[in-house]
C-alpha positions, -999 to 999 in steps of 0.1 A, spaced: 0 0 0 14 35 -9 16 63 15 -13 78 -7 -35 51 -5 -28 47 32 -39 83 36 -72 77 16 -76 47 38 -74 68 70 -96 98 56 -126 73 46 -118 58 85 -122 93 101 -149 108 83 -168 75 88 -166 84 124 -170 123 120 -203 115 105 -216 90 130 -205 105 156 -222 142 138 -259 121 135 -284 120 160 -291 92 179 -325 81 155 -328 45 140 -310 42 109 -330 44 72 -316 26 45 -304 49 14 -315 49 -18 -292 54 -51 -294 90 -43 -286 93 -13 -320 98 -1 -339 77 32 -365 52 15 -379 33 45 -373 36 83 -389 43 112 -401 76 124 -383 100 142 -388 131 164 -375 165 150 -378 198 156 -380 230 132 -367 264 129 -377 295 110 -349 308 86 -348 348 82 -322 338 47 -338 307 32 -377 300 18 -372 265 32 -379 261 70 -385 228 74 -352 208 96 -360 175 95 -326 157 88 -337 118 82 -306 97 94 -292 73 70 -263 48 69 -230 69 55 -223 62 19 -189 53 13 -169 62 -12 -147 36 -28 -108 42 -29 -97 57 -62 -95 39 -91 -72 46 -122 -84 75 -144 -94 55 -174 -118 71 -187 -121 106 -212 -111 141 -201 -126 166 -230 -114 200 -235 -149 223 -241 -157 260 -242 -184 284 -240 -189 319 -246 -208 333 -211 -239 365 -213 -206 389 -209 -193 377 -240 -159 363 -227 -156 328 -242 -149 305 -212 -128 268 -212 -135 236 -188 -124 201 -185 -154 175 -185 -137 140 -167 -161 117 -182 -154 78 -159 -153 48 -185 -183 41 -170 -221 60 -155 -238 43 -131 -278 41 -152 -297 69 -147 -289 101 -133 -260 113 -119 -239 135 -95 -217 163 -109 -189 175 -89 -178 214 -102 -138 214 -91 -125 251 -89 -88 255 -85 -71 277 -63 -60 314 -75 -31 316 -100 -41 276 -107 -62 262 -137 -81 236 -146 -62 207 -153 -38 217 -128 -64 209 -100 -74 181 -121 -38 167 -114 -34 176 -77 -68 168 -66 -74 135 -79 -113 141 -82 -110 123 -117 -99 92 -100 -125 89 -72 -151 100 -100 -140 71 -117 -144 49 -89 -177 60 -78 -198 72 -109 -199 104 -110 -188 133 -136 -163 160 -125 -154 191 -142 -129 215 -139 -137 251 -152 -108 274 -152 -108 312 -140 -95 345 -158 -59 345 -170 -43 376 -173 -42 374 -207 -57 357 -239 -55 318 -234 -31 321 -200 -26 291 -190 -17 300 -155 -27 330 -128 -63 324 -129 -88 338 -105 -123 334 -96 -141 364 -83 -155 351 -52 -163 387 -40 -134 404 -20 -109 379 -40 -91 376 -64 -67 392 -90 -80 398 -122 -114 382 -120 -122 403 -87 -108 439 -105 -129 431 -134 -159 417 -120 -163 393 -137 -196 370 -135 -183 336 -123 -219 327 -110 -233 331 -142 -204 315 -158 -208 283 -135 -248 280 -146 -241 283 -182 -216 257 -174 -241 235 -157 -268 242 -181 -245 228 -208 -233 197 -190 -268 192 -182 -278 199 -221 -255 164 -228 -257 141 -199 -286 126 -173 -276 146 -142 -292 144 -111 -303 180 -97 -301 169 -63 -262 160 -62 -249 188 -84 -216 198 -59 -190 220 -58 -157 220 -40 -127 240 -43 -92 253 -29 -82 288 -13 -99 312 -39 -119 281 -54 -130 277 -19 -142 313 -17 -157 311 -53 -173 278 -37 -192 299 -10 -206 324 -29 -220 296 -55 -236 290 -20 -246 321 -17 -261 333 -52 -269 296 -73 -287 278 -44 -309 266 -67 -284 242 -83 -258 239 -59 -267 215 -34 -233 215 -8 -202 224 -11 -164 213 4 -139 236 1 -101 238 18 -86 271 29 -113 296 14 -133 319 32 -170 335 26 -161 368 6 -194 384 -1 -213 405 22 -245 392 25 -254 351 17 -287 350 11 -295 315 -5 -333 307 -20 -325 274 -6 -300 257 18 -268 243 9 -247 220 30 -210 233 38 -179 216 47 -148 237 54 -118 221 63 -88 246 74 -55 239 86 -41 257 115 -8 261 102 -18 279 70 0 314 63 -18 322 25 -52 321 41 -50 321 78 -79 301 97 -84 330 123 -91 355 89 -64 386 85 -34 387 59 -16 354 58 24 363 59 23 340 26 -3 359 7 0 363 -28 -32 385 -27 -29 410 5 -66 399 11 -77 408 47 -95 377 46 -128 366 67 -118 338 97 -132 304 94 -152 308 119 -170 335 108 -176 320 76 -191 288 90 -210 306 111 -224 332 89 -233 302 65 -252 286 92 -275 316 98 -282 319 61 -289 280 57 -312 285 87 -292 264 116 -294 262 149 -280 289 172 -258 261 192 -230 237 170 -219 208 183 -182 201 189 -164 170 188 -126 150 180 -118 121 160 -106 93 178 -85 78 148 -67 116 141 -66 142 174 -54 167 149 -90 173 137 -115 196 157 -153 190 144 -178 221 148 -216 211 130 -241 227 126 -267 198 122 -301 208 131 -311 233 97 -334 242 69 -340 215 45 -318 189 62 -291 203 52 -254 202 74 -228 228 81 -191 218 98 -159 230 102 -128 206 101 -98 220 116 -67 203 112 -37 211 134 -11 217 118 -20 213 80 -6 243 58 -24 258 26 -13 227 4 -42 203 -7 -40 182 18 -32 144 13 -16 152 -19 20 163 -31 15 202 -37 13 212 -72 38 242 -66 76 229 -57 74 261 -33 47 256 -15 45 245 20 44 203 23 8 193 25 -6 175 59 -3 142 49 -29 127 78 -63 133 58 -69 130 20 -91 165 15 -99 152 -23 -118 116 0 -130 136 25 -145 163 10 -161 135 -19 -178 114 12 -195 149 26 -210 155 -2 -223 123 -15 -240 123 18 -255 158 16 -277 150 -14 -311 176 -16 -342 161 0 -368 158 -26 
């Protein structure tokens, strides 16, 4: 076993436990192929009024985890598409496609690299191709503004207060990202209640305000080292959120500020206040719960469980984890060395998969 498939091994371990350990004590319901309870016995829940959603309903059904299966090789078709957004710029992506689809419909994973990344760059470091492989589901990787005319590298997302060129421009990235869907939908059978999005640093902000402003279509997001960057989050319906942040980051510090390894000079929003701020706009309770793994004590679990629609919000910190994608070998030779205890790529798969939209 490799030391990258020995991490994978461990995330799928500790998440297992994050999320029994994160359910209420109900019966279990048995889970249909998307994700969703089909039989079961009742259960005793409580609701909430949400001043930022239209949903108020909090009725979380408790079913057995999925698990996702370890990644498989990448044998299947990566295709190189473009599309020319209501602004006029002509946007490129990167449709994985796995050798095989599951019948029916399926989920669709929206993977937004970090800022001064691209596309197939996160495609590389992530390894979301290869657990989409493994577990049926289509991934694509958009990639933001260059600087210039086909630049391959410095691209940005404008995820509100960052970054680069995409922020000074301001650039529609929303509306880029639901022309993006509406093509991918155009061509395959996709499920509307697993469409996903997960990203890194300025991905992860981008990620939040897809949250925010195309809750319609997004249904959760997981995201590594980003931060909420708009002022107000005001979703028509709730989106689960998982945010994992390592302690030791200096690009994007987990208690907000300017991280001494910022390539942006961003003040950027804490962690904490993100989650949090995301929790009153999906309608949460007032009061998290806050618990350890047993398997890692590097990892410190706030969630947010009671909400509108079912849905989940939790923080992951990880002591000691820099800004690199953690579990894999950083894509830039300068960058810090990634925390090798917990595959982000597994982890962040496994939340979502699990945070399907109630029908």
């Amino acid at each position: 076993m490799t030391v990258r498939d020995n991490v994978r091994v461990k995330s799928l371990v500790a998440l297992s436990l994050l999320l029994v350990a994160c359910a209420p004590e109900t019966d279990s319901i048995s889970v249909g192929t998307n994700g969703v309870s089909t039989t079961g016995t009742s259960t005793t829940s409580t609701s909430t009024t949400s001043t930022s959603t239209t949903s108020t309903s909090t009725t979380k059904p408790v079913v057995q985890p999925i698990q996702v299966l370890p990644a498989a090789a990448a044998v299947g078709e990566t295709v190189d598409r473009e599309l020319t957004t209501s602004d006029g710029r002509t946007r490129t992506y990167h449709l994985y496609i796995p050798s095989a689809l599951p019948a029916g419909a399926v989920p669709l994973l929206i993977a937004l690299h970090g800022g001064t990344g691209w596309g197939t760059q996160f495609q590389r470091n992530s390894g979301f191709d290869e657990l989409a492989e493994a577990n049926g589901f289509l991934v694509v990787f958009p990639d933001g503004l260059g600087l210039g005319d086909n630049a391959d590298q410095f691209r940005t997302w404008n995820g509100g207060y960052c970054c680069g060129t995409a922020m000074k421009q301001d650039v529609d990235d929303v509306g880029f990202i639901n022309a993006l869907i509406d093509a991918i939908v155009g061509e395959f059978d996709v499920d509307a209640n697993r469409v996903f999005a997960a990203g890194h640093s300025n991905g992860g902000i981008m990620s939040y305000r897809l949250a925010c402003e195309l809750s319609d279509r997004i249904v959760a997001i997981g995201l590594q080292a980003g931060s909420l960057g708009i002022d107000e989050c005001a979703p028509s319906q709730p989106v689960s959120v998982l945010h994992l942040h390592g302690t030791a980051d200096q690009n994007h510090p987990i208690d907000g500020g300017i991280g001494s390894n910022s390539i942006s000079d961003t003040n950027f929003h804490s962690a904490a206040y993100s989650v949090e701020t995301a929790a009153t706009a999906m309608g949460c309770e007032t009061r998290p719960t806050s618990s350890s793994d047993a398997t890692n004590p590097d990892l410190a679990v706030t969630s947010w469980v009671q909400c509108a629609g079912g849905v989940e919000v939790r923080l992951v910190a990880v002591d000691g984890a820099t800004h690199s994608w953690m579990g894999h070998v950083a894509s830039n030779p300068a960058a810090s060395p990634s925390y090798a205890g917990l595959d982000a790529s597994v982890v962040i798969v496994e939340f979502l998969l699990n945070h399907a939209r109630l029908p």
